[in-house]
C-alpha positions, 0 to 999 in steps of 0.5 A: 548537293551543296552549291560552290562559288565559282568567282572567288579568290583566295589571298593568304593573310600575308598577301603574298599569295592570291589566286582563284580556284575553279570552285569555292565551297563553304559546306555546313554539315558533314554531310556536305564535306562527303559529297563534295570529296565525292564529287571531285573524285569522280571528276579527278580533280584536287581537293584542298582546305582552307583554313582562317585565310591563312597558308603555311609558309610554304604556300604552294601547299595551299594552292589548287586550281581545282576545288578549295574548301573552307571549314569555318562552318564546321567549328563544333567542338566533339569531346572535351574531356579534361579529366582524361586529357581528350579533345577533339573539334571540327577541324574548322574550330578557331583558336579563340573558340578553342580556349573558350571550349577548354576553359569552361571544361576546366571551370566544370571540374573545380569545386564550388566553393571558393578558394580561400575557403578550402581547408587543404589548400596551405596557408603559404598558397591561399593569398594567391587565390582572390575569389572576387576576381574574375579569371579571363575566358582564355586560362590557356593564354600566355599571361595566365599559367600561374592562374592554370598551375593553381587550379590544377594544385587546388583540385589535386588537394581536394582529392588528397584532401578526401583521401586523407579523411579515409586514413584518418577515420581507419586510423582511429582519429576523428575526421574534423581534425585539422588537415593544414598539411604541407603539400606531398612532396613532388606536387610541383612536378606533377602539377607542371606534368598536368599541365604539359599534358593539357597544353600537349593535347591541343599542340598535337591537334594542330601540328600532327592532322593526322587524325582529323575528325572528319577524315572519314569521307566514305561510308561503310568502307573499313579503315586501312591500317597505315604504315607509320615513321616515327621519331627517326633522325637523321643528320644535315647530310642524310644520315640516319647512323653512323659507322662502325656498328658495334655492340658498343657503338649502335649508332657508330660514330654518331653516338646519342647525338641524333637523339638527344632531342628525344632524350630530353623529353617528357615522353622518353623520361615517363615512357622509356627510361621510367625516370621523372623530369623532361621537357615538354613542348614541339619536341615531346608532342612529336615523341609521343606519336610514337605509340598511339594506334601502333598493332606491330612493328617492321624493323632491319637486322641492323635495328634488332641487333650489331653486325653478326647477330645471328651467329649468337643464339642467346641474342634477343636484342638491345632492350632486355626482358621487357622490351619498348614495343609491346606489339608483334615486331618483325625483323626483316633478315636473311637469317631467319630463326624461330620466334621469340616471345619476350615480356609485355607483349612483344614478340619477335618474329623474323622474316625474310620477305620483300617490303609489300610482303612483310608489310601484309604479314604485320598488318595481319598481326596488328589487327587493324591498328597501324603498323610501325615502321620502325628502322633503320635507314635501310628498312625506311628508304626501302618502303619509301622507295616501294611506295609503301608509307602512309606518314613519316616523321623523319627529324632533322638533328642540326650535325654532320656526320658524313658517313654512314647509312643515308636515308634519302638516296634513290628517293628524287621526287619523293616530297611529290607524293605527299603533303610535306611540313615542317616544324622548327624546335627551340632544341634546334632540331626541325621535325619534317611530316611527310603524309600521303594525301587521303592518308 
């Protein structure tokens, strides 16, 4: 069993914050972390993480009198795919050291030889490049996205460059022919789309730690598949729509305002509207959570559709033949009707049925996955109320609507059952986490 200090003290950097738990750990191995949780669960006591002798802003999130444990040994980086987009560390890794992981896989996918001299690299660019200068270890650092920008263009045209031989040889011309084209169109767009991409994967990392590699502490049991929240506004004063709900108005009085954030998004423009264009950055990043290990949905009657849906059969919801969801989705109604299988893999199914029940029946379907909890107010307010929620990201837009459906009544005391951060965005929006702990 791995030795815990007894007399250490704990001060955030700002050093607003000190005080002293009742055990220290500092564990090496992964190992070390299980028996540590182990140990604490049978004492019923609290375990934290300590990270970088930093705290978040809200310091009381840090604080435990009980166990305290610190990372900094388990730093090693597990995979870094940068041709896939996927990372993944210890959770004690440094940003330093992160960068320094992340440059030597990108350096790993360029060509050997020098820039200047690849022939379907355009006249215009090829000054850019200065193959005598040593580039510095952090290419993701502020001063240096030009530097990214151009290895992303040289390696794209190296393999339009191969593509191009291909054509010209079933073409009947000779492959040794000069290719100094003009870059295709849209490669700026997609070269900022790879870049956004690449900086996304490690802003994820650090804002959602939801999925840490060393989440899993007990050996040989299954994974719970979680009830998730994601992307759902809410206004300054609670509301998550507004009034009247009409076929021309879903949101009521609210129009777009509680999701223009999400429109502006990378994430909404390549996902759900199929258009190029969009933001990157704190925004996007949130946005695409939305997805990701989703088996099934649970939705209300008011998201399926305007008041009094149910007395047309022809209705099957907002989004067309091929809707967003791609999974079993549930509708929770007193207005049960047979089945509907749409396009992409989205079928609807609705159920009348109390939050625990219906949130069996989608695990059930989502066959191990996570299941989406996917709105409106009502629905979410009801599995927050029933304890049901495993992680719930919930924006707050900067208006007031001052009626509607709000989502925090009857809920006193929630933010106690879970670990709650905050994240601000240039957009003006504030993107809220709550998660349970061991969640």
């Amino acid at each position: 069993m791995i030795k815990c200090s007894e007399n250490h003290t704990f001060e955030n950097w700002a050093k607003t914050l000190k005080f002293k738990p009742k055990n220290f750990c500092e564990p090496k191995t992964e190992q070390d972390v299980v028996d540590i949780v182990r140990a604490a669960r049978a004492a019923k006591t609290c375990v934290r993480v300590q990270g970088a002798e930093h705290s978040h802003s809200w310091s009381q999130f840090v604080v435990t009198t009980d166990t305290l444990v610190n990372l900094d040994n388990l730093n090693k980086p597990l995979i870094a795919d940068i041709l896939n987009n996927r990372f993944t560390f210890q959770a004690g890794i440094r940003i330093k050291d992160l960068v320094k992981v992340l440059a030597k896989a990108i350096e790993a996918t360029l060509p050997a030889r020098p820039p200047r001299a690849d022939p379907s690299l355009h006249r215009s660019q090829r000054h850019r490049f200065d193959a005598t200068r040593a580039d510095p270890p952090d290419l993701l650092g502020a001063d240096q996205p030009a530097a990214l920008q151009h290895l992303q263009v040289l390696n794209h045209r190296r393999q339009r460059h191969r593509q191009r031989l291909g054509e010209l040889a079933h073409g009947g011309r000779s492959t040794a022919q000069a290719l100094d084209d003009q870059p295709p169109a849209g490669i700026g767009q997609r070269v900022k789309d790879a870049i956004e991409r690449l900086t996304r994967g490690v802003l994820v990392k650090h804002l959602l730690k939801y999925t840490p590699a060393l989440a899993t502490v007990t050996e040989g049991a299954p994974a719970m598949s979680l009830a998730r929240v994601h992307n759902f506004a809410i206004s300054l004063d609670g509301f998550g729509t507004g009034e009247p709900q009409s076929r021309d108005a879903p949101f009521g009085h609210a129009g777009e305002r509680l999701h223009e954030w999400m429109f502006a998004t990378g994430w909404w423009n390549s996902e759900m509207s199929g258009q190029p264009g969009g933001s990157g950055g704190v925004d996007d990043a949130f946005a695409r959570q939305h997805g990701p290990g989703i088996g099934a949905e649970i939705m209300g009657a008011g998201k399926f559709g305007p008041p009094g849906w149910h007395e047309d059969p022809d209705w099957k919801g907002w989004w067309g033949p091929n809707p967003p969801f791609h999974t079993p989705t549930f509708v929770l109604t007193h207005h049960t009707r047979p089945s509907i299988e749409m396009e992409g893999g989205t079928s609807f199914h609705f159920v009348d049925a109390p939050p625990a029940e219906a949130l069996e029946t989608a695990r059930e379907a989502a066959d191990g996955k996570d299941v989406r909890l996917g709105g409106g107010a009502t629905i979410i307010r009801d599995f927050l109320a029933a304890r049901l929620v495993d992680h719930a990201h919930v924006v707050v837009v900067p208006i007031l609507l001052g009626r509607g459906v709000r989502l925090w009544d009857g809920l006193e005391g929630l933010e106690k059952d879970y670990e709650v951060e905050a994240t601000s965005s240039p957009s003006g929006v504030t993107h809220l986490t709550f998660s349970r702990a061991g969640a």
